[in-house]
PDBQT receptor file of N, H, CA, C and O in Angstrom, charges set to zero:
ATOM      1  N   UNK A   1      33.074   5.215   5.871  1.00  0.00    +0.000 N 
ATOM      2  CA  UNK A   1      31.986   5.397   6.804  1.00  0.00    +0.000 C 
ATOM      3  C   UNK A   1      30.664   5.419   6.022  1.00  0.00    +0.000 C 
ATOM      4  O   UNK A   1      30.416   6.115   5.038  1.00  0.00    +0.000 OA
ATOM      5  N   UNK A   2      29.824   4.494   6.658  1.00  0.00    +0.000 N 
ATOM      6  H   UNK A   2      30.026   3.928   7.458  1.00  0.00    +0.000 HD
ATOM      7  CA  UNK A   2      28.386   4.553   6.172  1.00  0.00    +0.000 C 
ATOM      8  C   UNK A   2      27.762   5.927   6.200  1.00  0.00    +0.000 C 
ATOM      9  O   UNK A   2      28.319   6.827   6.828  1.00  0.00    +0.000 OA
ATOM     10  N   UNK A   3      26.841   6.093   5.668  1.00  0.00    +0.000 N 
ATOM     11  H   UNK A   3      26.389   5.362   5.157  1.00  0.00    +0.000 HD
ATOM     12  CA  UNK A   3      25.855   6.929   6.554  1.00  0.00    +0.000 C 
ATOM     13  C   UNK A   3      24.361   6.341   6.521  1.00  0.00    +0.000 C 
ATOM     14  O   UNK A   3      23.839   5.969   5.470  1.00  0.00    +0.000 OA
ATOM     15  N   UNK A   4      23.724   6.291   7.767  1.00  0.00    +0.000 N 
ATOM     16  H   UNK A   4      24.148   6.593   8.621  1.00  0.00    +0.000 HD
ATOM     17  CA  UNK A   4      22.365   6.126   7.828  1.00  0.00    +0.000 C 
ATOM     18  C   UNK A   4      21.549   7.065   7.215  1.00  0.00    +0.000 C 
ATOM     19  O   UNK A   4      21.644   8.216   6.789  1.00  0.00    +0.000 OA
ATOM     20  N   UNK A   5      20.604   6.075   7.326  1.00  0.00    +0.000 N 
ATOM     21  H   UNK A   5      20.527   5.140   7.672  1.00  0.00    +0.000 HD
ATOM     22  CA  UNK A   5      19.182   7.074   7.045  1.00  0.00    +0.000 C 
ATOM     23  C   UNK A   5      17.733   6.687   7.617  1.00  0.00    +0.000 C 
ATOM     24  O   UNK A   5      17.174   5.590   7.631  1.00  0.00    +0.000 OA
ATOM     25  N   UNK A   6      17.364   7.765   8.019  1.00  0.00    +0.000 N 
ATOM     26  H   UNK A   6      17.818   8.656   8.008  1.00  0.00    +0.000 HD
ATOM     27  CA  UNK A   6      15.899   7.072   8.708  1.00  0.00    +0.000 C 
ATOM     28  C   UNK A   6      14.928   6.772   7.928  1.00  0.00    +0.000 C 
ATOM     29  O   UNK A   6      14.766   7.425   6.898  1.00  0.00    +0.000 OA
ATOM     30  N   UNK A   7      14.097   5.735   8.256  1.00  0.00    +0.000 N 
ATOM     31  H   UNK A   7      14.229   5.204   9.093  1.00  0.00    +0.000 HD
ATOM     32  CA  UNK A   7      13.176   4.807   7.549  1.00  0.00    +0.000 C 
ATOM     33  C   UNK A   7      11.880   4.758   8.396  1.00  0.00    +0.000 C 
ATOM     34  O   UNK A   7      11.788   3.950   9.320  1.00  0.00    +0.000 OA
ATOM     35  N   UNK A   8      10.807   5.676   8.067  1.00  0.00    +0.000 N 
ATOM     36  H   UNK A   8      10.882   6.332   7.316  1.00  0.00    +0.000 HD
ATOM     37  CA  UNK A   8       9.587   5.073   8.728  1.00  0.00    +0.000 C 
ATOM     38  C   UNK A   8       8.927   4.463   7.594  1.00  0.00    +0.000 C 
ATOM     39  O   UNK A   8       9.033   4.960   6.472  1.00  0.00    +0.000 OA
ATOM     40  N   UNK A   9       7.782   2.689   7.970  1.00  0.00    +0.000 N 
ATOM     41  H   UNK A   9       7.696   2.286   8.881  1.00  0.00    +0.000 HD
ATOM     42  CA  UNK A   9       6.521   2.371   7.341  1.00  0.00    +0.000 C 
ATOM     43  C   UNK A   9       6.132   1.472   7.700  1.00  0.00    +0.000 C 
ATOM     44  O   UNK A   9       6.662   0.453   8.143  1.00  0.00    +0.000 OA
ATOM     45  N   UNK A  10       4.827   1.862   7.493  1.00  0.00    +0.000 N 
ATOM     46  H   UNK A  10       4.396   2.690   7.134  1.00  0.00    +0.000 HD
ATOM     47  CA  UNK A  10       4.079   1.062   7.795  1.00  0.00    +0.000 C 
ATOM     48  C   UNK A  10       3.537   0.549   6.525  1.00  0.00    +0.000 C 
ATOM     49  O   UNK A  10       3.544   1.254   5.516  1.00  0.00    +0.000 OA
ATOM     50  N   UNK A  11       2.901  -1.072   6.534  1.00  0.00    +0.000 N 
ATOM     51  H   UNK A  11       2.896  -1.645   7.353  1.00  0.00    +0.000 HD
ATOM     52  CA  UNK A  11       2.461  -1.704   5.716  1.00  0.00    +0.000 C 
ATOM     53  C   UNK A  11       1.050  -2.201   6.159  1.00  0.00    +0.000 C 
ATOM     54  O   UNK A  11       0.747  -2.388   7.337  1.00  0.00    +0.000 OA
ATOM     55  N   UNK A  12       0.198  -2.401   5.071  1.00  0.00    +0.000 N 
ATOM     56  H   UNK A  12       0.445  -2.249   4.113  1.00  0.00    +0.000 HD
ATOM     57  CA  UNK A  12      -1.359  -2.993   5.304  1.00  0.00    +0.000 C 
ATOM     58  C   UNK A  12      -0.795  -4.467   4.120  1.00  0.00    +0.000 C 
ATOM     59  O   UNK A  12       0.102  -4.477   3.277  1.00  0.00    +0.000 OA
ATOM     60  N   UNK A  13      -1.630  -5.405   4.483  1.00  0.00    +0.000 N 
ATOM     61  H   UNK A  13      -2.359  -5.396   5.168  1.00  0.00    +0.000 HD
ATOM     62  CA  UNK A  13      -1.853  -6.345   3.877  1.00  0.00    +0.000 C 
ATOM     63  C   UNK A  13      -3.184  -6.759   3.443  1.00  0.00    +0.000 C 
ATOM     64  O   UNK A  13      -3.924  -7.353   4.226  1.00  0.00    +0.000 OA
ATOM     65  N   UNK A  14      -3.548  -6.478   2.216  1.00  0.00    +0.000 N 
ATOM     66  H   UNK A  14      -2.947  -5.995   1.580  1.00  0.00    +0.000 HD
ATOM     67  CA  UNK A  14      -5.098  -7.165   1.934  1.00  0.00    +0.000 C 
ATOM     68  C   UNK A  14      -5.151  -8.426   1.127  1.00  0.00    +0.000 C 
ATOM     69  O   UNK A  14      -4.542  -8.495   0.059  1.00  0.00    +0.000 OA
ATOM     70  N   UNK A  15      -5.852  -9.422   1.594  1.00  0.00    +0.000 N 
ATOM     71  H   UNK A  15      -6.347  -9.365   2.461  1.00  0.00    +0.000 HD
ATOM     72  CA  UNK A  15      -6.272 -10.084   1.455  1.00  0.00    +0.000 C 
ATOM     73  C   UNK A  15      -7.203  -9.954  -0.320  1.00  0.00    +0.000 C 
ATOM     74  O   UNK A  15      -8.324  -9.519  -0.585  1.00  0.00    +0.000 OA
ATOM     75  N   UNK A  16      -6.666 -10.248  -0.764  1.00  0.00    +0.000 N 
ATOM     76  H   UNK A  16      -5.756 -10.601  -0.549  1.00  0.00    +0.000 HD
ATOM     77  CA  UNK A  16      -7.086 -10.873  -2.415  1.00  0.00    +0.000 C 
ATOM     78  C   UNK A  16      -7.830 -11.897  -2.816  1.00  0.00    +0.000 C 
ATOM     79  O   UNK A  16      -7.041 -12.811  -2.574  1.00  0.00    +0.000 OA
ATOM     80  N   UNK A  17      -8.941 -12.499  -3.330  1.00  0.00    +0.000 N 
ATOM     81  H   UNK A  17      -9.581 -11.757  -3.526  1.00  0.00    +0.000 HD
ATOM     82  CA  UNK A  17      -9.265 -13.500  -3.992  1.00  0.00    +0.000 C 
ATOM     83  C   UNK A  17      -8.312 -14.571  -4.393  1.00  0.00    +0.000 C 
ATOM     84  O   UNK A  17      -8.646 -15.730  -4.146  1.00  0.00    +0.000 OA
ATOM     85  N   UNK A  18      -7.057 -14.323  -5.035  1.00  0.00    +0.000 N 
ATOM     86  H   UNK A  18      -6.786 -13.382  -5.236  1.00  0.00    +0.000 HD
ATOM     87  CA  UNK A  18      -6.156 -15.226  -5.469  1.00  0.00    +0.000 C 
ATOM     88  C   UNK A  18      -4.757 -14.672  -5.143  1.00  0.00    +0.000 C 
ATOM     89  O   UNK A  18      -3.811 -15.220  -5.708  1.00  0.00    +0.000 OA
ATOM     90  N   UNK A  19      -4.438 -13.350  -4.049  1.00  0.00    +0.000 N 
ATOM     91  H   UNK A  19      -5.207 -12.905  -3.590  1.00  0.00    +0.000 HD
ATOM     92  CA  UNK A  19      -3.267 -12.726  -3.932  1.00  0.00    +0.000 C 
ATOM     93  C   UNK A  19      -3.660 -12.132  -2.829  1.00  0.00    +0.000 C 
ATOM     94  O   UNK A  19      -4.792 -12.056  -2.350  1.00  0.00    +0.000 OA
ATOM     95  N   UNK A  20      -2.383 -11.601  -2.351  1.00  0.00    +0.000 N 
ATOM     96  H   UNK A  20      -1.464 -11.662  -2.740  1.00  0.00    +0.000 HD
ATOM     97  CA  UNK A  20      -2.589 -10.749  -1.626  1.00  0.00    +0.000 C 
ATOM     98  C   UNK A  20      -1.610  -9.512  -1.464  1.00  0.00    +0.000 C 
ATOM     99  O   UNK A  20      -0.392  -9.524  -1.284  1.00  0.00    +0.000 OA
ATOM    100  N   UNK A  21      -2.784  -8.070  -1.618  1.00  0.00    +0.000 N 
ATOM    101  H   UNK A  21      -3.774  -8.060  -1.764  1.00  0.00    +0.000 HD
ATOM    102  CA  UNK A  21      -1.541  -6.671  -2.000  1.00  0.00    +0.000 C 
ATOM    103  C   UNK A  21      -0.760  -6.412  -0.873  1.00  0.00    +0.000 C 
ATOM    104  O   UNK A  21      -1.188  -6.795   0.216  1.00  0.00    +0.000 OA
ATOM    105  N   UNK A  22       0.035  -5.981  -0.923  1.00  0.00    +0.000 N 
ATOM    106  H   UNK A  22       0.383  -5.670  -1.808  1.00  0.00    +0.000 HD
ATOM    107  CA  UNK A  22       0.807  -5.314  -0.334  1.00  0.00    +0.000 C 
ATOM    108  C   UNK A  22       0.849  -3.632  -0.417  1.00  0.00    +0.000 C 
ATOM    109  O   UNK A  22       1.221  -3.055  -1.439  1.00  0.00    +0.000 OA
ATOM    110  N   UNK A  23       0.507  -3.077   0.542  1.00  0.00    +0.000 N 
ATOM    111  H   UNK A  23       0.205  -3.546   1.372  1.00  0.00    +0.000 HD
ATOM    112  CA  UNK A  23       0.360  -1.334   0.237  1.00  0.00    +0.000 C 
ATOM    113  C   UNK A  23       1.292  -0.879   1.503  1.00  0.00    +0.000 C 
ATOM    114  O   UNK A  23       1.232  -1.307   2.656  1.00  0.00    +0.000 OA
ATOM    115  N   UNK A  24       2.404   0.374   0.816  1.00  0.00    +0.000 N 
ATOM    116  H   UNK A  24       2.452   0.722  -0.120  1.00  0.00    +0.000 HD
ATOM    117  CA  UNK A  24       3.248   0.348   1.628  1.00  0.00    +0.000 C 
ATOM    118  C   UNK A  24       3.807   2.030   1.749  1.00  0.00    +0.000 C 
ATOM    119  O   UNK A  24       4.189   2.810   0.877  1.00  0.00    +0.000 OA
ATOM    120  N   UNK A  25       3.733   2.101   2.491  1.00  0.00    +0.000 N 
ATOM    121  H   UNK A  25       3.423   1.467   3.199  1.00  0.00    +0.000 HD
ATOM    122  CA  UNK A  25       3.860   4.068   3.024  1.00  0.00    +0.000 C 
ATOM    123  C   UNK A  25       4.921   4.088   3.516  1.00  0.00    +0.000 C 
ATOM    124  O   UNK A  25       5.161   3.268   4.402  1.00  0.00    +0.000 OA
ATOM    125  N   UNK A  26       5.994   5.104   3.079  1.00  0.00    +0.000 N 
ATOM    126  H   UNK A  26       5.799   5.770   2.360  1.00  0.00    +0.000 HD
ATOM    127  CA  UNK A  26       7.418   4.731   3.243  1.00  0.00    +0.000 C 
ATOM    128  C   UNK A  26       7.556   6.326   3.263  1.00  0.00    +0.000 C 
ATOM    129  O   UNK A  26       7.259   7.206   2.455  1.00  0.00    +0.000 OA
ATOM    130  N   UNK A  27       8.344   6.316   4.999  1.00  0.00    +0.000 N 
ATOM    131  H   UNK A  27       8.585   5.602   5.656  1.00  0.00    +0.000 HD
ATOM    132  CA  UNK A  27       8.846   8.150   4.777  1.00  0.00    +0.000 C 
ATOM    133  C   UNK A  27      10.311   8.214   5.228  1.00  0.00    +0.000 C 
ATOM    134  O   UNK A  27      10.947   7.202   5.521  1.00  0.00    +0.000 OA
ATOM    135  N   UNK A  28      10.693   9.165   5.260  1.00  0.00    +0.000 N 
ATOM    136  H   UNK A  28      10.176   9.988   5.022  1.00  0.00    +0.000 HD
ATOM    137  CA  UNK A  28      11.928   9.390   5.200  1.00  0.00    +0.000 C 
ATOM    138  C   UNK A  28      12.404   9.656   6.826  1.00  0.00    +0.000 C 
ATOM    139  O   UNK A  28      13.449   9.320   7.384  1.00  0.00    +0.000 OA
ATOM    140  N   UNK A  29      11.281  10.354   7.330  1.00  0.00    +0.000 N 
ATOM    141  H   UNK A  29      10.433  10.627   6.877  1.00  0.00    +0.000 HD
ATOM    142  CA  UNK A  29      11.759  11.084   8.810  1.00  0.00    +0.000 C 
ATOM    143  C   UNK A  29      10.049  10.681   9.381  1.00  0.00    +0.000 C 
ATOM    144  O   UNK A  29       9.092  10.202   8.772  1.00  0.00    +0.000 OA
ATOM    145  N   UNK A  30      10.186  11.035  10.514  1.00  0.00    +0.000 N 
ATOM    146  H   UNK A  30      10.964  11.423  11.009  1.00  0.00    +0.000 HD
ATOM    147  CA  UNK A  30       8.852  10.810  11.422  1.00  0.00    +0.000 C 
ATOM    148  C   UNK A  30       7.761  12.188  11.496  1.00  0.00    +0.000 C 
ATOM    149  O   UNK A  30       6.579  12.178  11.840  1.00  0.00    +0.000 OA
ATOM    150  N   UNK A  31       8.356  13.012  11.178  1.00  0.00    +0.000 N 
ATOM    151  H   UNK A  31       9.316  13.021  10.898  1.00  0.00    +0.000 HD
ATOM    152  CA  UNK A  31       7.195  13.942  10.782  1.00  0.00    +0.000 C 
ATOM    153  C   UNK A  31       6.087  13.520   9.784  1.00  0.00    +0.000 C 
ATOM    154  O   UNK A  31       4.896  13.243   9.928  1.00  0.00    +0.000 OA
ATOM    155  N   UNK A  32       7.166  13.588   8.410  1.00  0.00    +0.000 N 
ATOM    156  H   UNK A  32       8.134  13.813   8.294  1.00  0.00    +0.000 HD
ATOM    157  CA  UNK A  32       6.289  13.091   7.700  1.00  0.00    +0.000 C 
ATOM    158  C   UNK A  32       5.626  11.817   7.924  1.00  0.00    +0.000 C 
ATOM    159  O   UNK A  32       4.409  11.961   8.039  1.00  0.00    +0.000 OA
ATOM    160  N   UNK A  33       5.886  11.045   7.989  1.00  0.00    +0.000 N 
ATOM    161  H   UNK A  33       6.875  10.928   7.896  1.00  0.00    +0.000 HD
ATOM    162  CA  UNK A  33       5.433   9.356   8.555  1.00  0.00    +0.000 C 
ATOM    163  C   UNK A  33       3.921   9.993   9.365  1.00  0.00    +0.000 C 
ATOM    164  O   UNK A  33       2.785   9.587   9.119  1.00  0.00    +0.000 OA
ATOM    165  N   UNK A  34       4.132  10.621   9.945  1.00  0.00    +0.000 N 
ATOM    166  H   UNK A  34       5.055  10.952  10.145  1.00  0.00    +0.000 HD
ATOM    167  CA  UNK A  34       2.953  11.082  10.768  1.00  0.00    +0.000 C 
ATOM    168  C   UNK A  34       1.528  11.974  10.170  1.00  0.00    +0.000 C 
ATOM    169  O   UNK A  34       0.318  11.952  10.396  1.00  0.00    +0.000 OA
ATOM    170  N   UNK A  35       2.537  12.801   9.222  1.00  0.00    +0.000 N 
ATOM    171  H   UNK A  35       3.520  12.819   9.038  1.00  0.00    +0.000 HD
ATOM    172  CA  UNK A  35       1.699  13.757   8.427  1.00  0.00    +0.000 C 
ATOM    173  C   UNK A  35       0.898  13.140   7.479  1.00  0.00    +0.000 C 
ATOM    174  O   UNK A  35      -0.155  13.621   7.062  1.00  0.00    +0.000 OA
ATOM    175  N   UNK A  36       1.553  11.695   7.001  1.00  0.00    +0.000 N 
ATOM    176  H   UNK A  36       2.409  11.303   7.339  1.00  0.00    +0.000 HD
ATOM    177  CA  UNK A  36       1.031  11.208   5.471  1.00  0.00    +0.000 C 
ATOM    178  C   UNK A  36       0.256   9.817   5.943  1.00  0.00    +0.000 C 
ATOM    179  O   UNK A  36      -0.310   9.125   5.097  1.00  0.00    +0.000 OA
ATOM    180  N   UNK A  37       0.265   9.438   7.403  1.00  0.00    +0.000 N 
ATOM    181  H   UNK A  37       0.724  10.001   8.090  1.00  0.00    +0.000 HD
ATOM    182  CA  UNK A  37      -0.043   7.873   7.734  1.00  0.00    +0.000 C 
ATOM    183  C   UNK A  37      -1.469   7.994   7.676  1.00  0.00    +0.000 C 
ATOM    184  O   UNK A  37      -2.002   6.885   7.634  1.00  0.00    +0.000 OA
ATOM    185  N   UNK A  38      -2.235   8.911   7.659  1.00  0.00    +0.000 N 
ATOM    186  H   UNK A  38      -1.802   9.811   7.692  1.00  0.00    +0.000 HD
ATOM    187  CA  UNK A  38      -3.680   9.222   7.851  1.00  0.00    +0.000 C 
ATOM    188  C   UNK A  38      -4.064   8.633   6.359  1.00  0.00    +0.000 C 
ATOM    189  O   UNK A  38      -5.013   7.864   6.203  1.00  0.00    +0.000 OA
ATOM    190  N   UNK A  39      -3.441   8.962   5.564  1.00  0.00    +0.000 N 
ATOM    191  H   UNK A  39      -2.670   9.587   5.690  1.00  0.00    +0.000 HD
ATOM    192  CA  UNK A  39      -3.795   9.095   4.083  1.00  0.00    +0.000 C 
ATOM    193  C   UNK A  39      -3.605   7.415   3.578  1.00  0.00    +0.000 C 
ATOM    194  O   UNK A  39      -3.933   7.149   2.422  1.00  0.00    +0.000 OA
ATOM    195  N   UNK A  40      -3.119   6.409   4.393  1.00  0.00    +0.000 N 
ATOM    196  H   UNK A  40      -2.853   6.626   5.332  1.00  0.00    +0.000 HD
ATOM    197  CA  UNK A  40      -2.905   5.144   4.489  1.00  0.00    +0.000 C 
ATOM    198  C   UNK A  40      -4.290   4.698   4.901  1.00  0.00    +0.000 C 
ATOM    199  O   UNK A  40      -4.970   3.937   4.213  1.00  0.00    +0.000 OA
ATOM    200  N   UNK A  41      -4.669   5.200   6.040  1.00  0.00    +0.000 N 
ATOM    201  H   UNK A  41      -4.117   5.819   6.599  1.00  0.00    +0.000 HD
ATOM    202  CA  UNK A  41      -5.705   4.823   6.496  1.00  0.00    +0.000 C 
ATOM    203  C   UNK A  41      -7.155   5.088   5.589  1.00  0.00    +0.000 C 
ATOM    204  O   UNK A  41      -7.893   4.127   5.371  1.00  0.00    +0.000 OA
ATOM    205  N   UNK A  42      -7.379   5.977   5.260  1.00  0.00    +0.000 N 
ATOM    206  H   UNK A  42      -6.779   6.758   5.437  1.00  0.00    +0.000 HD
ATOM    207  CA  UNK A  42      -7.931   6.263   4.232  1.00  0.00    +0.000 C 
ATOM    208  C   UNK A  42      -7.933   5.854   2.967  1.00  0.00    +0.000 C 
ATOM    209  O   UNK A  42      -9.073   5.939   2.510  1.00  0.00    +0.000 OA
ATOM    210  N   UNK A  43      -7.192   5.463   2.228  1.00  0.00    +0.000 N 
ATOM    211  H   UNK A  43      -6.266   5.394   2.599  1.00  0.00    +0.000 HD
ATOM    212  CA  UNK A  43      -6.743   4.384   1.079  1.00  0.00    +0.000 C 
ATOM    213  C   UNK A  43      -7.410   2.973   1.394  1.00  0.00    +0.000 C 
ATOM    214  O   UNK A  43      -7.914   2.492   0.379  1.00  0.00    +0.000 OA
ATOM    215  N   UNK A  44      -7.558   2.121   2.617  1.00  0.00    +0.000 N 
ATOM    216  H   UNK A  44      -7.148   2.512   3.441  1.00  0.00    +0.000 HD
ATOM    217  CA  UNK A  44      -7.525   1.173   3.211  1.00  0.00    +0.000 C 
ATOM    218  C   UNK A  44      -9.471   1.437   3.157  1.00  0.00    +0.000 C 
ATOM    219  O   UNK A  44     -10.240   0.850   2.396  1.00  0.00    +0.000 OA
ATOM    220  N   UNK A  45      -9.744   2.202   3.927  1.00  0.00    +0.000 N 
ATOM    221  H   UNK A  45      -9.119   2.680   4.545  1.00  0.00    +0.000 HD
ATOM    222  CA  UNK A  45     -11.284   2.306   4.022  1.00  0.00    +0.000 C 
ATOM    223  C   UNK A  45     -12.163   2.299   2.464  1.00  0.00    +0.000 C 
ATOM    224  O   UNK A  45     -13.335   1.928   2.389  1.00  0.00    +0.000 OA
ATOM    225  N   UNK A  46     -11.540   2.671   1.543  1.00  0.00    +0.000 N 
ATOM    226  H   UNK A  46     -10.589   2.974   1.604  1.00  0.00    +0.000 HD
ATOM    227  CA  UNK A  46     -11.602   2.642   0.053  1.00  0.00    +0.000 C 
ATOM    228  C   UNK A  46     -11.721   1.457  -0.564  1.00  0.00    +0.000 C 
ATOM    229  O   UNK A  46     -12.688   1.071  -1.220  1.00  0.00    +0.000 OA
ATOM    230  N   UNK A  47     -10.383   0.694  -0.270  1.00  0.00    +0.000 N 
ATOM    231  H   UNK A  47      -9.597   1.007   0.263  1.00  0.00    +0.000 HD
ATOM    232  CA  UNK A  47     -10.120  -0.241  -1.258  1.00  0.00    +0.000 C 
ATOM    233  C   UNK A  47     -10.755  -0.932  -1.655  1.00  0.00    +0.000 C 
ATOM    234  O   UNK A  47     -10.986  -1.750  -0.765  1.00  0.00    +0.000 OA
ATOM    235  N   UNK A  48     -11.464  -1.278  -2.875  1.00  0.00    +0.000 N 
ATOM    236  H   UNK A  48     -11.276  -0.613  -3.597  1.00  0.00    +0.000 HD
ATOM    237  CA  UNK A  48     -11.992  -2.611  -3.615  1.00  0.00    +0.000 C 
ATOM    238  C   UNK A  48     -11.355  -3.450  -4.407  1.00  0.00    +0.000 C 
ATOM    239  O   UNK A  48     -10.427  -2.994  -5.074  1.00  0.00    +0.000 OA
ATOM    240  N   UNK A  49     -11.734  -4.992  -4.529  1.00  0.00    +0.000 N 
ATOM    241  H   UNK A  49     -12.489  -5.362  -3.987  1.00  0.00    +0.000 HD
ATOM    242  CA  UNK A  49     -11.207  -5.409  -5.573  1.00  0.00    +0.000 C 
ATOM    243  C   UNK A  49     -12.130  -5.490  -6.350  1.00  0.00    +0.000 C 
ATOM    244  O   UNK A  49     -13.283  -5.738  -5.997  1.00  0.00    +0.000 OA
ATOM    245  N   UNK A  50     -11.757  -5.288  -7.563  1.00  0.00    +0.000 N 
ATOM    246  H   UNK A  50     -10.821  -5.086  -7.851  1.00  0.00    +0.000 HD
ATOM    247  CA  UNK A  50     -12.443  -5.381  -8.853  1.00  0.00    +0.000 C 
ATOM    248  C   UNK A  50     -12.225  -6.924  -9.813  1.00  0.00    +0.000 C 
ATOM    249  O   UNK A  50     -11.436  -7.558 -10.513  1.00  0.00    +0.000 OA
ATOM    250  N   UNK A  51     -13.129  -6.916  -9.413  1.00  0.00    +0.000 N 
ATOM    251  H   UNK A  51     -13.770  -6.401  -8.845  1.00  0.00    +0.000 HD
ATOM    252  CA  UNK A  51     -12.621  -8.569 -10.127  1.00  0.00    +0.000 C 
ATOM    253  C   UNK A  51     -12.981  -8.501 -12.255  1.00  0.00    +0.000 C 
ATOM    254  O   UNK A  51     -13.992  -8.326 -12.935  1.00  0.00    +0.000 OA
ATOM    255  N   UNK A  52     -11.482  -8.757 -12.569  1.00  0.00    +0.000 N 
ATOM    256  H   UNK A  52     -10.660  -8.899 -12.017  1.00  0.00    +0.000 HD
ATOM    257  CA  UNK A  52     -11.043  -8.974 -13.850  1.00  0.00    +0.000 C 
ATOM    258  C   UNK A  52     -12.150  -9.242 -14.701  1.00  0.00    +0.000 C 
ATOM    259  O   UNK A  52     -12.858 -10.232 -14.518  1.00  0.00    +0.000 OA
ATOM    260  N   UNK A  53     -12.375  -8.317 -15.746  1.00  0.00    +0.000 N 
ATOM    261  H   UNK A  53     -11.799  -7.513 -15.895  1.00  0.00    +0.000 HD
ATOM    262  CA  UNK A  53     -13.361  -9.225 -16.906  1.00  0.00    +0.000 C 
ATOM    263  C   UNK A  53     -12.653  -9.709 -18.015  1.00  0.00    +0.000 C 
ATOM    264  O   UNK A  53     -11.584  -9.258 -18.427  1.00  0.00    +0.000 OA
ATOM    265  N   UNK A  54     -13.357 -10.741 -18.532  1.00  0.00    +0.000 N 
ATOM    266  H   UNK A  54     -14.226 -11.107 -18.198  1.00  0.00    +0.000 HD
ATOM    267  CA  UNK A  54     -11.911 -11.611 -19.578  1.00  0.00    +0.000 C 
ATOM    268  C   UNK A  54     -12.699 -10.866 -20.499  1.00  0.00    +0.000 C 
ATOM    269  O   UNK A  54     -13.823 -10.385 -20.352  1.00  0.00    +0.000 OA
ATOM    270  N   UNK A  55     -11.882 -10.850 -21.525  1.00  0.00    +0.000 N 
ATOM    271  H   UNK A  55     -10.969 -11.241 -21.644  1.00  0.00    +0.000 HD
ATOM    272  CA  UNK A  55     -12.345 -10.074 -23.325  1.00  0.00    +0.000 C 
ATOM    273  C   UNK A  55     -13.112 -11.732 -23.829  1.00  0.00    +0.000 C 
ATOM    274  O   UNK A  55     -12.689 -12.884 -23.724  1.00  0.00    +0.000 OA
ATOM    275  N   UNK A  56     -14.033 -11.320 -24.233  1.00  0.00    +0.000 N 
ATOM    276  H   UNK A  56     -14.376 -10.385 -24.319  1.00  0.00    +0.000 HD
ATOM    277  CA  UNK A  56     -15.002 -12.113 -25.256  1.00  0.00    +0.000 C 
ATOM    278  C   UNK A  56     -13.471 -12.724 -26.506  1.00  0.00    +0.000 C 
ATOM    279  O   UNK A  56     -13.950 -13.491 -27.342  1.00  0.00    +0.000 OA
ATOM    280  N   UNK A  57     -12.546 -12.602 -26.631  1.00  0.00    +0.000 N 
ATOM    281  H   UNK A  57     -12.157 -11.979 -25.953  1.00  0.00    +0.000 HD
ATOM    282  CA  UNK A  57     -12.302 -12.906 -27.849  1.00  0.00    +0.000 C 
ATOM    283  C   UNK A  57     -10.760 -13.412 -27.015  1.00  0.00    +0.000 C 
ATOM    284  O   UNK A  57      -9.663 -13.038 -27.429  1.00  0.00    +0.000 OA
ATOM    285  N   UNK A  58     -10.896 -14.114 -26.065  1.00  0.00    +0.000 N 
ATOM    286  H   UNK A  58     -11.788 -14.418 -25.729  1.00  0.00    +0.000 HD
ATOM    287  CA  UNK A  58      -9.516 -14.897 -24.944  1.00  0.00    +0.000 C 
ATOM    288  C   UNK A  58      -9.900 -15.836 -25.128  1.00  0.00    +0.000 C 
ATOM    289  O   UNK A  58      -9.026 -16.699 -25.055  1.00  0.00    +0.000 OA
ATOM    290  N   UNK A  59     -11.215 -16.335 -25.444  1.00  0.00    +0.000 N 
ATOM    291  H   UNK A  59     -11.926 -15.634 -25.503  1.00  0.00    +0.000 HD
ATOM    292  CA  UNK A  59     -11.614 -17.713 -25.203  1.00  0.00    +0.000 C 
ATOM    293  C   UNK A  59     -10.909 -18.798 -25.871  1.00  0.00    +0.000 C 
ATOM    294  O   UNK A  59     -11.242 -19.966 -25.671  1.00  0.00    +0.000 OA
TER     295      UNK A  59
């Protein structure tokens, strides 16, 4: 016999210059899922990309 397990998440997708992230909030039960999804949202209002500086000495 198996046993299950519950799976809440939600995923954001951002859009990258040359990629695109994947950010992914993964809970166990729906409380938490609920308690921690705010903190997704918030991460999201944040995010920058920082675009790469090459080292002077790659060339």
């Amino acid at each position: 016999m198996t046993k299950t397990y519950s799976q809440w998440e939600r995923v954001a997708y951002v859009q990258l210059p040359h990629a695109v992230a994947y950010i992914v909030l993964s809970s166990r039960d729906h409380a938490s899922y609920q308690k921690d999804s705010g903190a997704l949202q918030e991460l999201l209002k944040t995010f920058i990309y920082l675009e790469p500086k090459l080292d002077q000495q790659q060339h």
